[in-house]
N, C-alpha and C positions, 0 to 999 in steps of 0.2 A: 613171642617175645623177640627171637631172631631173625623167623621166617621172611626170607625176602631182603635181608640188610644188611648190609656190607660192613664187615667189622674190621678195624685193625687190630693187630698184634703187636705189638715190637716186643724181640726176645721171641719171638714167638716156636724158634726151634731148638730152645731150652729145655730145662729140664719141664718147666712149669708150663712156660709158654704152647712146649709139643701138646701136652695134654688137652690145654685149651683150646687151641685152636681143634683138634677132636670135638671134643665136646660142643663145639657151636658149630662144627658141620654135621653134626649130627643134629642140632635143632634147627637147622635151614639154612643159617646163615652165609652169606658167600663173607669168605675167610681171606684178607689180604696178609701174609704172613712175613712180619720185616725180621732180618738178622745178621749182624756183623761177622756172625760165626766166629767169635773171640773165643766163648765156653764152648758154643752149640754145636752140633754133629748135624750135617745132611741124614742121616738113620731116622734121627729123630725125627723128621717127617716124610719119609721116604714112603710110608703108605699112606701118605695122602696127595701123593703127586698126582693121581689118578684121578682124584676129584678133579669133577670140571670146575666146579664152586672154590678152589683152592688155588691160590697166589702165593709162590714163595718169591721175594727181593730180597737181595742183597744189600746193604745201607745199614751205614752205623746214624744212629739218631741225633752225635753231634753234628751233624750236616742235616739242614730243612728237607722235606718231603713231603712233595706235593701231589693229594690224591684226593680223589671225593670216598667220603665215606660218614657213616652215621651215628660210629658208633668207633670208641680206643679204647683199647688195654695196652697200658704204658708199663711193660714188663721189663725194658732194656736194661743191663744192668748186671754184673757177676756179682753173687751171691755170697759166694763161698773165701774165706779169709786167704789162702793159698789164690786165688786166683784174680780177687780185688786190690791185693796189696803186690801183686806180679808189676803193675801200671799204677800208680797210687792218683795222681795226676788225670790220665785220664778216665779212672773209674769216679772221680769228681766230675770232669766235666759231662762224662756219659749222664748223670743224674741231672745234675744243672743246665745244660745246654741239652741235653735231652728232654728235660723238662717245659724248658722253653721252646721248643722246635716243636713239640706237641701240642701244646696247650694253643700255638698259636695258629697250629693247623684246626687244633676242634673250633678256635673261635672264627676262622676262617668258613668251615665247612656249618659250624652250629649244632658239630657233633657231641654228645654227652662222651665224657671220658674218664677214666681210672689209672689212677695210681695206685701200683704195686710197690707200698712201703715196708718196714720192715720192725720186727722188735727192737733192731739195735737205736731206734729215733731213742730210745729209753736209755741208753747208754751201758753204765751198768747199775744198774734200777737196786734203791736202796729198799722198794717198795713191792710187796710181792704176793697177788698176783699185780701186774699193773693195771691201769683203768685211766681210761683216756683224760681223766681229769688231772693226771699226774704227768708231769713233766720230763721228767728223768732226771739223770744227774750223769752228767757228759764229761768227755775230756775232748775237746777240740784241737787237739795237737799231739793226740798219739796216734802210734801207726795202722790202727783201722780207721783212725777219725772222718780219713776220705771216703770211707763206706756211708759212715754213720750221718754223718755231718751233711753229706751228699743229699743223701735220703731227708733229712731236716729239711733242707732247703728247698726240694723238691716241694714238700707239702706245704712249706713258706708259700713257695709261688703259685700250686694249686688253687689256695683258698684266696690268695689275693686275685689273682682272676676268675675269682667266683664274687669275691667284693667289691671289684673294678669294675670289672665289666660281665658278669652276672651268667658267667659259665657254668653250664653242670656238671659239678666233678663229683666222683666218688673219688675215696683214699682208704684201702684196706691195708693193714700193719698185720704183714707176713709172720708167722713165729715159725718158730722147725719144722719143715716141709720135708718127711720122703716118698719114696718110691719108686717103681722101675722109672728107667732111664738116668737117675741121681747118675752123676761123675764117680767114678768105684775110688778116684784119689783126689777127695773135693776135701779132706778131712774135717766131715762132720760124725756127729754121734752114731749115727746109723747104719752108715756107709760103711767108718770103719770098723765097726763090732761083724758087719757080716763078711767084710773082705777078710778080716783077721781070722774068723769060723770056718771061713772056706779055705782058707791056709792055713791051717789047723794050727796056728798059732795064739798065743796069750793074749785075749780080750785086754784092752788096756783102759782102765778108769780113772781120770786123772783129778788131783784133790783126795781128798779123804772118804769120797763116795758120799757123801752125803748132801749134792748137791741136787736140783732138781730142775727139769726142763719141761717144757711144755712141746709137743710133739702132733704132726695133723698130718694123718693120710692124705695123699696128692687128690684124690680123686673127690676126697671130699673139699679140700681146698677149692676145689677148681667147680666145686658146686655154688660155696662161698661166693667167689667171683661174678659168676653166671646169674647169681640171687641180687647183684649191688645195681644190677641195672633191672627197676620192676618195670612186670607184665602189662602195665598200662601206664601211664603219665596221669599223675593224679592232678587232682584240680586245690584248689588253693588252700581250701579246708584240708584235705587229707594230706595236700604237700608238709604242714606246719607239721600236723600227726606224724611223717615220715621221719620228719629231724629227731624224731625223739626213739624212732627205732632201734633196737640191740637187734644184733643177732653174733654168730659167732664166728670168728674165722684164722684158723690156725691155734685155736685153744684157748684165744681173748676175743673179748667183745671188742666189735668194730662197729659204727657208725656205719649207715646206711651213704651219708654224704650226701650232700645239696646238690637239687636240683635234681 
């Protein structure tokens, strides 16, 4: 599936990204590893400097980037509410101009590509669990809106360069992702329950506790990922079969994606 092909990352020495980039040098692939280092830590891929198959650049993805390769995981992008609304401005344009800077390198190159969306496209979902046929219900002008709204538009412009000009993208919608490397002060669900344990301080639940999260081990995520690009390129009959594919990723069903 990898063996032999040169993959981007961007984001790629994030929390998600590190992992990633792992995992396809372990199935062959040589690893081009882009990051701004706005979230991400050098640690985070510090043992895979070693590989020879392994590229880490510096470059934020609202600047173009010109490189041959076969294959993108468009992962750029802070995550975490503390660290997207630090820059609200430019964690928009990271998504949008990132978006675009990519998409027009896969069409350049003819490389299949993915987007790393997120649950918040749903906004806050009146509808539960969600399912792709649901839209969400949004507020475009509150103070995550630059996250959320960001990631909307991102996949606006995926599928219209899949309907323009007949690019193949996948588009996977992240739900709550842990695991080692997570930011210990990212203030998600996970992070803080264990940083509070290990300071033996008051777990704190905020609401009346009765609210519920969908929750995906990283490593399974990052299998998720690795599954959105198949083993072979199918031919025209089983391409049609493919669109109608489920499988799961981060605790919803995600679309396979065209092409």
């Amino acid at each position: 599936m990898f063996s032999n092909r040169r993959v981007l990352v961007t984001g790629g020495a994030g929390f998600i990204g590190s992992h990633l980039c792992e995992r396809l040098l372990a199935r062959g692939a040589e690893v081009l590893c882009v990051d701004n280092f706005f979230t991400a830590t050098r640690p985070n891929v510090s043992g895979l400097m070693l590989n020879s198959r392994f590229e880490l650049v510096r470059h934020d993805v609202c600047f173009p980037l010109y490189v041959e390769v076969d294959k993108i995981y468009n992962l750029a992008c802070p995550a975490s509410p503390i660290h997207y609304q630090f820059d609200p401005v430019q964690t928009t344009k990271t998504s949008v101009h990132g978006a675009i800077n990519m998409l027009g390198l896969a069409k350049r190159v003819k490389a299949k590509i993915l987007q790393a969306s997120t649950s918040e496209v749903y906004g806050d979902p009146t509808v539960h669990p969600q399912t792709e046929d649901y839209w969400g219900y949004v507020n475009p002008i509150g103070p995550r809106s630059c996250y959320d709204e960001g990631k909307r538009c991102a996949e606006t412009l995926f599928f219209d360069y899949h309907r323009q000009h007949k690019l193949r993208i996948k588009v996977a919608r992240i739900f709550n992702t842990y695991g080692p490397r997570m930011h210990p002060n990212d203030g998600r669900v996970v992070s803080n329950f264990i940083v509070q344990a290990l300071r033996n301080n008051d777990i704190t639940v905020y609401g009346d506790g009765m609210q519920t999260r969908s929750f995906c081990y990283v490593d399974d995520l990052v299998e998720g990922l690795i599954r959105r690009f198949p083993r072979t390129i199918p031919n025209s009959a089983s391409r049609k079969s493919a669109k109608r594919r489920n499988c799961l990723v981060g605790g919803r069903r995600s679309r396979y994606g065209l092409g």
